[in-house]
C-alpha positions as CSV (number, residue, x, y, z in Angstrom):
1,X,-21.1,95.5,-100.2
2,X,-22.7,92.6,-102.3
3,X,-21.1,90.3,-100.5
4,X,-19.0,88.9,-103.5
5,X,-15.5,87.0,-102.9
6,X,-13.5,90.0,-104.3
7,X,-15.0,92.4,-101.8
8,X,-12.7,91.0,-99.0
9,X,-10.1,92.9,-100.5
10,X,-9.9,96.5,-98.4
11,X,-9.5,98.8,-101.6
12,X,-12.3,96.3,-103.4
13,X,-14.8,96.7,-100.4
14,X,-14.0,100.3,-100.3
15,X,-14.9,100.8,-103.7
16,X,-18.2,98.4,-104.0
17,X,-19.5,100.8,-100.4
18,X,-19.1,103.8,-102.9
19,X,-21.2,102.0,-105.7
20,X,-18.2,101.5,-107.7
21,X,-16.6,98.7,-109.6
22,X,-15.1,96.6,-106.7
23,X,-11.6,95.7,-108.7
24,X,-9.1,95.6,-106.3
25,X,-6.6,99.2,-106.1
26,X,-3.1,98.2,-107.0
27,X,-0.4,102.1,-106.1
28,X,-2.2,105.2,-106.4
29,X,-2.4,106.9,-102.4
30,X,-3.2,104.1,-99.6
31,X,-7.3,103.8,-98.0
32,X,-5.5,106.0,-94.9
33,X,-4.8,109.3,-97.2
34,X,-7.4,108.5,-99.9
35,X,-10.1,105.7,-99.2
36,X,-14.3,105.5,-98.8
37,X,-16.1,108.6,-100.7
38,X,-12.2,109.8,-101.1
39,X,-11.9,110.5,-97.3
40,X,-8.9,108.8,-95.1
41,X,-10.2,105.1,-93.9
42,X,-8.5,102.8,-91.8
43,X,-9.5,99.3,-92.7
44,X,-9.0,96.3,-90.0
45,X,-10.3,92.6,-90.1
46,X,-12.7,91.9,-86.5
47,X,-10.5,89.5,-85.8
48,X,-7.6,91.7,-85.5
49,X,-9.4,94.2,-83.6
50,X,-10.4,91.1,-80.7
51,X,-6.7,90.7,-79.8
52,X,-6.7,94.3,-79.0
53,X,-8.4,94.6,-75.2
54,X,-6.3,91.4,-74.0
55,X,-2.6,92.9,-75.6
56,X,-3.3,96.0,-73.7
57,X,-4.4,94.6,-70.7
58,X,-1.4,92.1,-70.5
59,X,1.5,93.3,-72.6
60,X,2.8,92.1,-76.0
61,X,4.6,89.1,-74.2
62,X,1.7,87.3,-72.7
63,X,-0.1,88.0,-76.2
64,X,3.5,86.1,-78.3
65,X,3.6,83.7,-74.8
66,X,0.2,82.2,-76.0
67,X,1.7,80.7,-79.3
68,X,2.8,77.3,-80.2
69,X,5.8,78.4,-82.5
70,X,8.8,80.5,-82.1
71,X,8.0,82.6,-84.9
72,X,4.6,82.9,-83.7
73,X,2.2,85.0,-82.0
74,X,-1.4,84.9,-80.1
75,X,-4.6,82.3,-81.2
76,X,-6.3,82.2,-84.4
77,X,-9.4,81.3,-85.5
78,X,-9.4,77.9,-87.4
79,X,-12.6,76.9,-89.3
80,X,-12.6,73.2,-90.2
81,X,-14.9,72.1,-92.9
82,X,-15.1,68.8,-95.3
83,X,-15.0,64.8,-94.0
84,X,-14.0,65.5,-90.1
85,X,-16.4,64.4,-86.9
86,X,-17.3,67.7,-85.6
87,X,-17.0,70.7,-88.4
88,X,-16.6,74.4,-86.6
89,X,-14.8,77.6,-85.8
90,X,-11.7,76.9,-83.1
91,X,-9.5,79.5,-81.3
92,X,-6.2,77.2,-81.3
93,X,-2.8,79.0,-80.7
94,X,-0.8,79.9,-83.6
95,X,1.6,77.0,-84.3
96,X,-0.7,74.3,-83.6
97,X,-0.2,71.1,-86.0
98,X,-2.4,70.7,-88.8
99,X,-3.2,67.1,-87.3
100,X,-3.8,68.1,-83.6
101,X,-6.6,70.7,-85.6
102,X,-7.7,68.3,-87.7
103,X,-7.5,64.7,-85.1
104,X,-7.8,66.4,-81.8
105,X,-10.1,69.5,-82.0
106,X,-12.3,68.7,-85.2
107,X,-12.7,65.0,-84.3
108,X,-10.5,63.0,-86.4
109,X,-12.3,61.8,-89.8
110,X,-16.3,61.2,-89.8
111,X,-17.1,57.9,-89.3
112,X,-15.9,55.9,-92.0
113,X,-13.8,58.2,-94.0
114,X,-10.0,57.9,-94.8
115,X,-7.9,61.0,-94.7
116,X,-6.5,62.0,-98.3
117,X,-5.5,65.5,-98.3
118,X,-6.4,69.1,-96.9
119,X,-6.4,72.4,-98.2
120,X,-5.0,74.5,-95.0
121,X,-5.5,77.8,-95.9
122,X,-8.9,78.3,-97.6
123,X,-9.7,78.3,-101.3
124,X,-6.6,80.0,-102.2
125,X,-4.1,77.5,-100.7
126,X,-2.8,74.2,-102.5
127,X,-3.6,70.4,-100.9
128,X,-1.2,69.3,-98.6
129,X,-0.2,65.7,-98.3
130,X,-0.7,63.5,-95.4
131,X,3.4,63.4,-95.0
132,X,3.1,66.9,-93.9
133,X,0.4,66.8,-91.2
134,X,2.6,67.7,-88.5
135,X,3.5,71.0,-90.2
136,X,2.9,74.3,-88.0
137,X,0.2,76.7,-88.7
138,X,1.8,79.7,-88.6
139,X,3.5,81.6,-91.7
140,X,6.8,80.9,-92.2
141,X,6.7,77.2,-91.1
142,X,4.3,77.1,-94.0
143,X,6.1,79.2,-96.0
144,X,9.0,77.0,-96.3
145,X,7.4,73.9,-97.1
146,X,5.7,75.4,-100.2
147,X,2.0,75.8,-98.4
148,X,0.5,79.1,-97.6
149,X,-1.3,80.0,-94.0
150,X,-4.2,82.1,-96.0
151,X,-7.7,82.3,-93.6
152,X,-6.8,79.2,-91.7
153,X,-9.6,77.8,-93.1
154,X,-9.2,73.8,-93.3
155,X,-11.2,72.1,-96.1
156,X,-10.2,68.3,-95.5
157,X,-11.2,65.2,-98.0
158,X,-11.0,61.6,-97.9
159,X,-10.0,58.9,-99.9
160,X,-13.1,58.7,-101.5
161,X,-13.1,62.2,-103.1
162,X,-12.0,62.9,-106.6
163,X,-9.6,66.0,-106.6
164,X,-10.0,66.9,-110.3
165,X,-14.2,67.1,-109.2
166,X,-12.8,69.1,-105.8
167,X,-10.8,71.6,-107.9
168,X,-13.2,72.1,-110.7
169,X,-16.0,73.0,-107.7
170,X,-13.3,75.7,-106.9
171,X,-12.8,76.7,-110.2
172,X,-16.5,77.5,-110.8
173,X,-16.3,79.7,-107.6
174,X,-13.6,82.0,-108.9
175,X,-14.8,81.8,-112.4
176,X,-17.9,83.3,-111.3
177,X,-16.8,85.4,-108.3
178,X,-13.5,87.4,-110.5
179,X,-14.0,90.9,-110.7
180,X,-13.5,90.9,-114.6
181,X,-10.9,93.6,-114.4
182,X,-8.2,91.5,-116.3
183,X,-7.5,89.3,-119.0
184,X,-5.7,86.7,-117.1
185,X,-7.9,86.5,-115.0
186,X,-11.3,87.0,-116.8
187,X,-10.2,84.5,-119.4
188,X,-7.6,82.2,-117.6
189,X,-9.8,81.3,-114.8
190,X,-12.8,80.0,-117.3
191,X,-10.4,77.9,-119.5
192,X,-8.6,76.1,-116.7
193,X,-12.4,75.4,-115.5
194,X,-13.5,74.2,-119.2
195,X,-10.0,71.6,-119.2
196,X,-11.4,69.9,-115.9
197,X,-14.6,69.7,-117.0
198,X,-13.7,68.2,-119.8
199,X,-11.0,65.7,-117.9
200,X,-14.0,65.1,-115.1
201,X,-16.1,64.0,-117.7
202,X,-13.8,61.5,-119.0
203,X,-12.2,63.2,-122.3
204,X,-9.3,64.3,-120.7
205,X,-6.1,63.9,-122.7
206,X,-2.0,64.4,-121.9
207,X,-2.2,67.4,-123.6
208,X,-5.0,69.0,-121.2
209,X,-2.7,68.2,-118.3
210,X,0.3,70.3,-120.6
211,X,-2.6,72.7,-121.0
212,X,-3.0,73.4,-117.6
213,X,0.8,73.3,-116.5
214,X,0.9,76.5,-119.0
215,X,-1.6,78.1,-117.3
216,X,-0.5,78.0,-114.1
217,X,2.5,81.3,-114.8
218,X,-0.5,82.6,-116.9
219,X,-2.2,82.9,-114.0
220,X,0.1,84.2,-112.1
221,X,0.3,87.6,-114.7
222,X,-3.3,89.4,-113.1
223,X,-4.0,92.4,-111.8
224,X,-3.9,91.5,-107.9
225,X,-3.7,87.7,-105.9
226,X,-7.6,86.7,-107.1
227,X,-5.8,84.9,-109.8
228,X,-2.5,83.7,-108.7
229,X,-4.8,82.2,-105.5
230,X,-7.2,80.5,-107.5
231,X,-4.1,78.7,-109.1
232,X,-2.7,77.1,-105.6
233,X,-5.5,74.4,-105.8
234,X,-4.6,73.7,-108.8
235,X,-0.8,73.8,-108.4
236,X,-1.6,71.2,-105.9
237,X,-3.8,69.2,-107.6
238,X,-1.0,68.9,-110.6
């Protein structure tokens, strides 16, 4: 495909390869019956297929046996971005502490920077307060205290970043990477991004923060999770 955001979505990919609109497919028959050029496709992520060779060499047990958590089950590929020491891609069990990733692996906080807050699971996830640093990675420890596991993908700021500039840099990436297939999201996405312009650039009122408390369910009304994702940050940053 393009490369754009939405195409990580199996039925959106599936579509932009056949030179159609890549909007996600919500019922209709699933990609296995009825998928690329109409024919049956299986869609898998890479990293899904890499656990494959080492389950069926050693069993399902050794592959649950190398998680942290009881609910958990093999590694996972953490990517650790923002204010740490040493940025990068690290194969950690599933279940390891948000701080071990974070304080141990990636370094602790470059040199001179104060930790603030972290968004745990990519883009689409909500910032998570220092008090819950020792929270599992794995799904339904997360789950249960309100985060979300998403891509695993760490994006960590210091104390001397302003979150209303860190979520409107998020809101221009989904304003400009949305499909366009739905009001809510077409439309919603672009005003919340106007409101924290206009509160970044020191206009900001009480009633833009009402405004964007309202927006939040509006959000939540789209076609498929593009929306509803893009409104964790924000959920977070509220």
């Amino acid at each position: 495909s393009a490369g754009r955001y939405i195409c990580g979505e199996a039925s959106a990919q599936i579509k932009a390869i056949s030179r159609l609109r890549p909007n996600p497919r919500k019922g209709g028959p699933r990609t296995s019956v009825k998928g690329l050029w109409d024919c049956p496709t299986i869609v898998n992520n890479l990293e899904t297929l890499a656990n494959l060779p080492g389950i069926v060499r050693n069993g399902p047990a050794w592959f649950k046996s190398l998680a942290r958590s009881e609910t958990g089950s093999g590694t996972k590929l953490y990517s650790v971005s923002g204010q740490v020491a040493r940025p990068g891609c690290y194969e950690l069990p599933i279940g390891v502490t948000i701080r071990d990733i974070i304080f141990t692996h990636a370094g602790g906080m470059a040199p001179g920077k104060t930790f603030k807050t972290v968004i745990p699971g990519g883009a689409s996830t909500p910032y998570l307060p220092e008090a819950l640093l020792d929270l599992e990675m794995d799904f339904d420890p997360m789950k249960k205290a309100g985060q979300r596991f998403g891509t695993a993908s760490l994006m960590v700021f210091d104390k001397d970043t302003c979150l209303v500039g860190a979520t409107l840099s998020l809101m221009e990436f989904f304003a400009r990477e949305s499909c366009g297939w739905c009001t809510p999201c077409r439309e919603g996405i672009p005003y919340v991004r106007e409101l924290l312009r206009r509160i970044e650039g020191g206009e900001g009122t009480e009633e833009h923060l009402v405004m964007l408390q309202e927006m939040l369910p509006v959000l939540d009304l789209a076609y498929c999770a593009f929306a509803p994702g893009a409104a964790e940050p924000l959920r977070g940053l509220l």
